[in-house]
VOPAGU-2260 file (C-alpha; in pm, 1 decimal, decimal comma):
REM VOPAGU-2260
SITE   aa  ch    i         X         Y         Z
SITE  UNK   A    0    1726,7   -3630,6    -798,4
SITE  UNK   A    1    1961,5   -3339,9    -704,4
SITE  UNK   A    2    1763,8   -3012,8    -623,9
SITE  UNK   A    3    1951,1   -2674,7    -786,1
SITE  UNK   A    4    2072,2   -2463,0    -468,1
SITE  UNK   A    5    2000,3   -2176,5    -627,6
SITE  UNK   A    6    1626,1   -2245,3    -653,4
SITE  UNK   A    7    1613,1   -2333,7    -276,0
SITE  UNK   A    8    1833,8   -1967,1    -200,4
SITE  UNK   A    9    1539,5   -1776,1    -420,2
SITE  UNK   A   10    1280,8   -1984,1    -266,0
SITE  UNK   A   11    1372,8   -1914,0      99,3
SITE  UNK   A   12    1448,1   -1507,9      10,5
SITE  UNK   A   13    1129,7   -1477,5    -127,3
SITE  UNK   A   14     918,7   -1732,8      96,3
SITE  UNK   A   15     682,3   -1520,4     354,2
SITE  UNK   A   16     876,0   -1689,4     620,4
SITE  UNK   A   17    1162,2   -1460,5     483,4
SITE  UNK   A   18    1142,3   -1127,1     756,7
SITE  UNK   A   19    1094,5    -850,9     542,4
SITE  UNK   A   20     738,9    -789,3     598,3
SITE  UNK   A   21     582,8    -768,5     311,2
SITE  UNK   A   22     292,1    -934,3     444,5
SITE  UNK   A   23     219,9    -575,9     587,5
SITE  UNK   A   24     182,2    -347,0     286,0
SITE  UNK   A   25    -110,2    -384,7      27,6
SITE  UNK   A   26      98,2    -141,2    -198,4
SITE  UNK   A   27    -191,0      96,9    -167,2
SITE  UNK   A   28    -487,5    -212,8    -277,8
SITE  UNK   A   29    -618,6    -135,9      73,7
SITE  UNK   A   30    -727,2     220,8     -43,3
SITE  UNK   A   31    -902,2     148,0    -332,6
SITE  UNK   A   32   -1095,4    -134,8    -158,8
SITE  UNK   A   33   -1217,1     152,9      55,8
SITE  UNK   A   34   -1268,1     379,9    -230,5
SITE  UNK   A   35   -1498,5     108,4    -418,9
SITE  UNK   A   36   -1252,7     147,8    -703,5
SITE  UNK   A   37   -1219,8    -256,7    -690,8
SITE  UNK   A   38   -1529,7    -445,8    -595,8
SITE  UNK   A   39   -1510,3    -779,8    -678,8
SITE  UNK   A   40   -1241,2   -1027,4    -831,4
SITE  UNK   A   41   -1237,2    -902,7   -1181,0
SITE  UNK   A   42   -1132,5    -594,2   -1083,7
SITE  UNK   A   43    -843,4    -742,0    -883,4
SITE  UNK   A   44    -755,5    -958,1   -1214,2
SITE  UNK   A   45    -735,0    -592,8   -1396,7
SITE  UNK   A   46    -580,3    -365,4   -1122,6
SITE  UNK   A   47    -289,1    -681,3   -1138,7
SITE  UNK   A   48    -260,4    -681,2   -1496,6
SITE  UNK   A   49    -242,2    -314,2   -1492,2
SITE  UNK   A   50      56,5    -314,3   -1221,3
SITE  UNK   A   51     252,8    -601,2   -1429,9
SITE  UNK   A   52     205,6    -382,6   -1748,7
SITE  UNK   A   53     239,4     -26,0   -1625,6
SITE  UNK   A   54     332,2     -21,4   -1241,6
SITE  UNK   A   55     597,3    -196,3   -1020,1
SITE  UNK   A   56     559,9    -513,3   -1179,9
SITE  UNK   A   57     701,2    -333,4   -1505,7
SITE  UNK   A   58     979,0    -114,2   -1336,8
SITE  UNK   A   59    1075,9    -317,5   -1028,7
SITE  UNK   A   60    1239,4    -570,3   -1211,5
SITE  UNK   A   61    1390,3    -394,4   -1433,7
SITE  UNK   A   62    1614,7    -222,4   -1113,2
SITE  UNK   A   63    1643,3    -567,1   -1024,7
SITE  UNK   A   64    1804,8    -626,2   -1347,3
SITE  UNK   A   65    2016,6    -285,0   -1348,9
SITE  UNK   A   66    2132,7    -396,8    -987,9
SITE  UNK   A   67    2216,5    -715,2   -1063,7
SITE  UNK   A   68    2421,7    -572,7   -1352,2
SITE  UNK   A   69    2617,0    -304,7   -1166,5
SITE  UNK   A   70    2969,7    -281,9   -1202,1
SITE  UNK   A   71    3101,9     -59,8    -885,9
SITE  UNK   A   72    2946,3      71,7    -520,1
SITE  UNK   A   73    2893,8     418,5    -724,3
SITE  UNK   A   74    2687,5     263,3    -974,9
SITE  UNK   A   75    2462,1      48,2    -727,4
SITE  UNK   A   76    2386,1     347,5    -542,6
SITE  UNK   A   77    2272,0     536,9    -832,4
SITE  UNK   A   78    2023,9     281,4    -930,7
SITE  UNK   A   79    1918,2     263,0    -560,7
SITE  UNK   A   80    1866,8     660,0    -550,4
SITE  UNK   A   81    1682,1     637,6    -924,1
SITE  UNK   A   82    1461,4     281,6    -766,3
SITE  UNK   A   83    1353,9     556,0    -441,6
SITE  UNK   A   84    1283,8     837,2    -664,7
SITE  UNK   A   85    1081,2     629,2    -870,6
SITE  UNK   A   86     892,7     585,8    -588,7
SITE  UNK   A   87     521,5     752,2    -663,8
SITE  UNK   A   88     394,5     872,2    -249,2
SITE  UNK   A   89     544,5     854,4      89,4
SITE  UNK   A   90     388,3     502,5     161,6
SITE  UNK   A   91     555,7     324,3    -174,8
SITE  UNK   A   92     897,4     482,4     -63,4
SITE  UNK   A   93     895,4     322,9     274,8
SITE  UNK   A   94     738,6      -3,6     130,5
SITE  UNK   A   95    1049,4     -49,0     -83,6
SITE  UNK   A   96    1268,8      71,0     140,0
SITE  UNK   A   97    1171,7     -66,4     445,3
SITE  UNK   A   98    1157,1    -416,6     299,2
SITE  UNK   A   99    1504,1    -375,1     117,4
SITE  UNK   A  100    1669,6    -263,4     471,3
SITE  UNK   A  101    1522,9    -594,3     614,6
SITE  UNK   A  102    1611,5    -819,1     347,0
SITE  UNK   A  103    1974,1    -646,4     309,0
SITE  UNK   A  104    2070,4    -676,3     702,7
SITE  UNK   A  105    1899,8   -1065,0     704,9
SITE  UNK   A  106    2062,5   -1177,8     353,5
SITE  UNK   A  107    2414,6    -991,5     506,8
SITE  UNK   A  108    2415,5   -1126,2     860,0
SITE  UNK   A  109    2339,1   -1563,0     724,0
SITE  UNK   A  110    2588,0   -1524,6     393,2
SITE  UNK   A  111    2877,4   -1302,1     543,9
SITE  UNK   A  112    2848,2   -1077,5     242,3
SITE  UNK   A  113    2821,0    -670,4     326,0
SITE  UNK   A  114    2497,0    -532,2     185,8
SITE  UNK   A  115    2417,4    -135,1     230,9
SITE  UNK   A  116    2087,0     -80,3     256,9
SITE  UNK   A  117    1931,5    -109,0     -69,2
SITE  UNK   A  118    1545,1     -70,1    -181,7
SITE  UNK   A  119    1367,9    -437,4    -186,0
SITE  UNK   A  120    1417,6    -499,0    -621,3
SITE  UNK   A  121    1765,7    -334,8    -605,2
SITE  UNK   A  122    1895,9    -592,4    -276,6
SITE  UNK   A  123    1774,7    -850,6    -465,0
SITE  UNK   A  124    1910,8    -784,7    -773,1
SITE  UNK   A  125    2240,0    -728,1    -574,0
SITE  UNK   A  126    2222,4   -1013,8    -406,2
SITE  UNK   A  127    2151,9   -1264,6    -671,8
SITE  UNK   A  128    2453,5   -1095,9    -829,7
SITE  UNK   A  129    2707,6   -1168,3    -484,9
SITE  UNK   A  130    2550,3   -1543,2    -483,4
SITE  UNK   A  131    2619,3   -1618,8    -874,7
SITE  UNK   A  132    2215,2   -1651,9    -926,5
SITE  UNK   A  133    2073,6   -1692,3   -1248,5
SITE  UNK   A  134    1917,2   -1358,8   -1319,9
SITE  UNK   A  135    1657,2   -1496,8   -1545,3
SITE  UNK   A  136    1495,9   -1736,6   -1247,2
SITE  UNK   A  137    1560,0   -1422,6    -986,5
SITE  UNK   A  138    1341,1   -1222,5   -1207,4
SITE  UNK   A  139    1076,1   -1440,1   -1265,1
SITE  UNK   A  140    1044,1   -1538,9    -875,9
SITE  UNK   A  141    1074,8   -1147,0    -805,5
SITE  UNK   A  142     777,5   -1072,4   -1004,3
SITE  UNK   A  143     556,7   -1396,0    -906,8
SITE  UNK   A  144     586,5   -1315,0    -529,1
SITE  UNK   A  145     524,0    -912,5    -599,4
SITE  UNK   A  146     186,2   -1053,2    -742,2
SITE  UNK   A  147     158,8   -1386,9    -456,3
SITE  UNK   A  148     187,2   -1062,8    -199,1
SITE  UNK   A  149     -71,0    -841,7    -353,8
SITE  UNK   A  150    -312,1   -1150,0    -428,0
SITE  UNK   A  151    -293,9   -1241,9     -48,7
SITE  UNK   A  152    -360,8    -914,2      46,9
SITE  UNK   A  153    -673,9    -944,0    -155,8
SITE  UNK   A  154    -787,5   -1183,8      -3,5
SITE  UNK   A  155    -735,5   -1042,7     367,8
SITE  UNK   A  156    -942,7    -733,0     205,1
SITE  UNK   A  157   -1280,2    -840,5      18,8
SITE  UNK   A  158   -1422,2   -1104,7     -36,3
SITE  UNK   A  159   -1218,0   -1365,1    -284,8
SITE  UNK   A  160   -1174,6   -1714,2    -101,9
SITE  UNK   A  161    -852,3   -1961,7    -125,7
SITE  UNK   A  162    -931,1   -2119,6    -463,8
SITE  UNK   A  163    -999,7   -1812,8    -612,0
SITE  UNK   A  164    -711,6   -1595,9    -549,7
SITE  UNK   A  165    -506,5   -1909,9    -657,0
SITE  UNK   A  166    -715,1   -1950,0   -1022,7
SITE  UNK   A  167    -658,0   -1559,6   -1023,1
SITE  UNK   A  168    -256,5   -1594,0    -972,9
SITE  UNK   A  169    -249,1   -1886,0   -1225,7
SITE  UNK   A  170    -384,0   -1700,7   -1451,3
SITE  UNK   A  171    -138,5   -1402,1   -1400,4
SITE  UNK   A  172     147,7   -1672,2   -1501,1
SITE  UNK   A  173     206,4   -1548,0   -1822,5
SITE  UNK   A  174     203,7   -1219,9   -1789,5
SITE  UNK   A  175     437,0   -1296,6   -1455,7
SITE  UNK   A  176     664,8   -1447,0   -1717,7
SITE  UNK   A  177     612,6   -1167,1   -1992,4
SITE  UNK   A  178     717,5    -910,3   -1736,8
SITE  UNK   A  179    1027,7   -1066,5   -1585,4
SITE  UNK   A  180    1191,3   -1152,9   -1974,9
SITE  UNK   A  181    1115,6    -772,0   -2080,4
SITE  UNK   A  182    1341,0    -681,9   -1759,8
SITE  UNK   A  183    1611,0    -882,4   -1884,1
SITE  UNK   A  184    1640,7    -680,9   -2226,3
SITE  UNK   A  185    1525,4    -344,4   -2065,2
SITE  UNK   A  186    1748,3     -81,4   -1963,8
SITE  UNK   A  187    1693,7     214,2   -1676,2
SITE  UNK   A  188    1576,1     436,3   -1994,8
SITE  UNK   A  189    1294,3     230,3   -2027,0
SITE  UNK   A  190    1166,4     264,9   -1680,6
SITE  UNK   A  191     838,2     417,6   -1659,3
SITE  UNK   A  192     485,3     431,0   -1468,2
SITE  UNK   A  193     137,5     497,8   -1560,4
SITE  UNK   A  194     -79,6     299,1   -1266,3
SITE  UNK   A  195    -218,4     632,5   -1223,6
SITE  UNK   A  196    -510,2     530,0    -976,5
SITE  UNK   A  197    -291,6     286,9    -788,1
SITE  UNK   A  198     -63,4     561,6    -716,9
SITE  UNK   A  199    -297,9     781,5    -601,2
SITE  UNK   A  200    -423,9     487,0    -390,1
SITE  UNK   A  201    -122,5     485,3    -219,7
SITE  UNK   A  202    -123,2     886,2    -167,3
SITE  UNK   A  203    -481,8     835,5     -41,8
SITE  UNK   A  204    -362,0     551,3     221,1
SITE  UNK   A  205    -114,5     793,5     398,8
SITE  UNK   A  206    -404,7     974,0     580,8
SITE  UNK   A  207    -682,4     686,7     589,4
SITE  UNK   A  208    -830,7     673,4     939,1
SITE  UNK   A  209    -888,0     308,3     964,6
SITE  UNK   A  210    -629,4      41,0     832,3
SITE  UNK   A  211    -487,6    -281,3     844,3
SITE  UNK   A  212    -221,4    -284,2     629,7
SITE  UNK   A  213     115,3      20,0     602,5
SITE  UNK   A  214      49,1     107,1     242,3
């Protein structure tokens, strides 16, 4: 059986073994754990749902999509500067940034292809472009690990155990799926946010005295 080398290329961008550190931001979850705003797992199943419908689940991969699309340097970069002005607090900025610096400088210094530094969707949708990746797999992968990230965070924070933050990302698979083929038919118009208390979340984490994780 011959294994397609462009699964194994998404699979080792996106593993956790991949240094970008995304193991490090909670994409502002840790706040509202300390706010009581989520509890329990249910209201990690809806604060998820809500992301993949109306946050970064919904908007990140459609950059991904514009990226991967891009025709010159000019119009990269202005789908970079739209993906970091998009950006809701100082904390999400950083987290997108910070992790598409890493994952630019790693993916250019193993594949000999120049990268500038790009937010995390918009490398990725850059550099599935440069390797000839489907776009329809990059999506979906892009959008699974966003919500594998968030769901380990989770569990780092309160109390939901192994199985249950795996049932809980199972159960996100369709919606996982749902999100990434709306990117592919989307287009930066449609780009919008409306994870209102996640956002604040994140505003809230920026001056939070006691924390584990950088947004």
């Amino acid at each position: 059986m011959r294994i397609d080398p462009n699964l194994t290329l998404l699979q080792q961008w996106l593993s956790p073994a991949y240094p970008v550190g995304a193991f490090a931001y909670s994409h502002g979850f840790e706040a509202a754990v300390a706010s009581g705003a989520i509890e329990g797992a249910n209201d990690l199943r809806v604060w998820l749902q809500d992301l993949l419908t109306h946050g970064a689940g919904n908007s990140d991969p459609i950059l991904l999509v514009a990226a991967y699309h891009s025709e010159d340097a000019e119009t990269l970069l202005d789908i970079d500067q739209l993906a970091r002005v998009f950006a809701p607090s100082k904390e999400r900025l950083a987290e997108t940034a910070q992790q598409g610096t890493a994952f630019c400088q790693t993916t250019a210094a193993i594949s000999g292809h120049d990268m500038p530094d790009l937010t995390y969707p918009v490398g990725i949708g850059y550099a599935a472009q440069l390797h000839k990746l489907p776009l329809d797999m990059t999506t979906h992968m892009f959008v699974h690990s966003f919500i594998s990230n968030l769901v380990a965070a989770a569990q780092r924070l309160m109390p939901v155990g192994q199985v249950e933050g795996q049932r809980i990302l199972a159960e996100m698979a369709p919606m996982i799926e749902q999100s990434a083929q709306d990117a592919l038919t989307s287009e930066n118009t449609d780009l919008s946010g409306s994870c209102f208390l996640a956002d604040i979340a994140s505003m809230q984490h920026e001056t939070q005295y006691s924390r584990m994780f950088r947004s």
